[in-house]
C-alpha positions as CSV (number, residue, x, y, z in Angstrom):
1,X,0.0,0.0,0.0
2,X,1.3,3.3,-1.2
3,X,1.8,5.9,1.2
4,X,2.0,9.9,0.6
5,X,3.8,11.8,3.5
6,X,4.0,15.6,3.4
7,X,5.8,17.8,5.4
8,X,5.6,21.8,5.5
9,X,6.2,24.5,7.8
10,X,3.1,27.4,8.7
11,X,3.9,30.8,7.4
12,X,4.0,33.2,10.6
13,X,0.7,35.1,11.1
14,X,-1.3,32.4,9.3
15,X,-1.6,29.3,11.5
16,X,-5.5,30.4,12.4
17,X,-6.2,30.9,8.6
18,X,-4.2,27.3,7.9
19,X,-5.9,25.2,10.6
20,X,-9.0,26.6,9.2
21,X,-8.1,25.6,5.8
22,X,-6.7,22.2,6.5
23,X,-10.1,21.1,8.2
24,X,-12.4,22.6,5.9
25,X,-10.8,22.3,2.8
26,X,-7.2,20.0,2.4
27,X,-8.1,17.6,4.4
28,X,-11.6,16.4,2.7
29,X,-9.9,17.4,-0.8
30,X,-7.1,14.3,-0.2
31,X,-10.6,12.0,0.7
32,X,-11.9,13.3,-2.7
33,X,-9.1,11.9,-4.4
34,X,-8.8,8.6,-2.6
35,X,-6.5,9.2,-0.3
36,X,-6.9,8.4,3.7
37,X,-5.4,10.3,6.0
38,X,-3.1,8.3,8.5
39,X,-1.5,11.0,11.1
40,X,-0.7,14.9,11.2
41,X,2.0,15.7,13.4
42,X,2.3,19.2,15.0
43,X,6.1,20.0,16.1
44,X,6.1,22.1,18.9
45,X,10.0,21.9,19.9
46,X,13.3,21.1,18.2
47,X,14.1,20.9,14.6
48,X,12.5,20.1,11.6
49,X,9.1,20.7,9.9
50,X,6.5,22.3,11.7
51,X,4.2,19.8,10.1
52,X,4.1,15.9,9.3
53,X,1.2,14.5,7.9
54,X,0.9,10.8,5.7
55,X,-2.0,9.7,3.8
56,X,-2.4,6.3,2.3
57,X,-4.1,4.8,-1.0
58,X,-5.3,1.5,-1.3
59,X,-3.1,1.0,-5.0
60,X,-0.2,2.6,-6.2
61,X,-2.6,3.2,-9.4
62,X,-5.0,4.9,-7.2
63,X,-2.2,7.4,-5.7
64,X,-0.7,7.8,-9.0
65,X,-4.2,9.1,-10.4
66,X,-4.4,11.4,-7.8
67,X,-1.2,12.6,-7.6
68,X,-1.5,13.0,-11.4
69,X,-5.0,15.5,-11.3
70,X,-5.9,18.7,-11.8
71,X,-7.5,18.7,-8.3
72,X,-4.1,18.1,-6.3
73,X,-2.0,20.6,-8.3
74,X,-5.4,23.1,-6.7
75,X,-5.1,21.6,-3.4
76,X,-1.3,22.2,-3.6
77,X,-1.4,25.9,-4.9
78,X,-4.1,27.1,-2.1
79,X,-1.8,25.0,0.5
80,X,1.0,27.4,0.0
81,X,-0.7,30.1,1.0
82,X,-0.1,29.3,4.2
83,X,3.1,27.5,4.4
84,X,6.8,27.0,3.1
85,X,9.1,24.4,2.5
86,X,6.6,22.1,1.3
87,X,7.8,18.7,0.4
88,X,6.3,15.3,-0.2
89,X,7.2,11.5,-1.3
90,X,5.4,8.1,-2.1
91,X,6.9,5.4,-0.1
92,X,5.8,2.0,0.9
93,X,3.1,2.2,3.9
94,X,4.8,0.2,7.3
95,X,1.9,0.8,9.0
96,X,4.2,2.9,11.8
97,X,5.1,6.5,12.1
98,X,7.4,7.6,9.0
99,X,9.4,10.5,8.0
């Protein structure tokens, strides 16, 4: 099972606007496409991204379509409104917390 894990840090002055976005709008756009959310890590201390958050698809056809549409590239652009350094990778799901 393929496994998409994302990892950004909030813009500073924004993180109201972002949680608000995330739950109303990221969130059920990845369930759209297929894709299940697994865990969303906040970091609070040390180093690192602010945010860690994985998402899994039952094929890696299935995460290829979606990773492929017109509707991620949107959920990606409105994203970076309100972060930076976003990243993101397709690995093999472990069922365990990956970076």
């Amino acid at each position: 099972m393929p496994k998409l894990l994302m990892r950004w840090n909030i813009k500073p002055g924004k993180e109201t606007d972002y949680f608000e976005h995330v739950l109303k709008e990221f969130a059920p756009g990845l369930n759209r496409l297929g894709l299940r959310l697994t865990e969303s890590w906040y970091t609070v201390y040390g180093e690192g991204h602010q945010i860690l958050t994985g998402a899994e698809a039952d094929s890696e056809e299935e995460m290829d379509s979606a990773l492929e549409s017109e509707a991620w590239e949107r959920l990606l652009e409105k994203l970076q409104e309100f972060v930076t350094d976003l990243s993101y990778k397709v690995v093999p799901s472990t069922g365990r917390f990956q970076l």
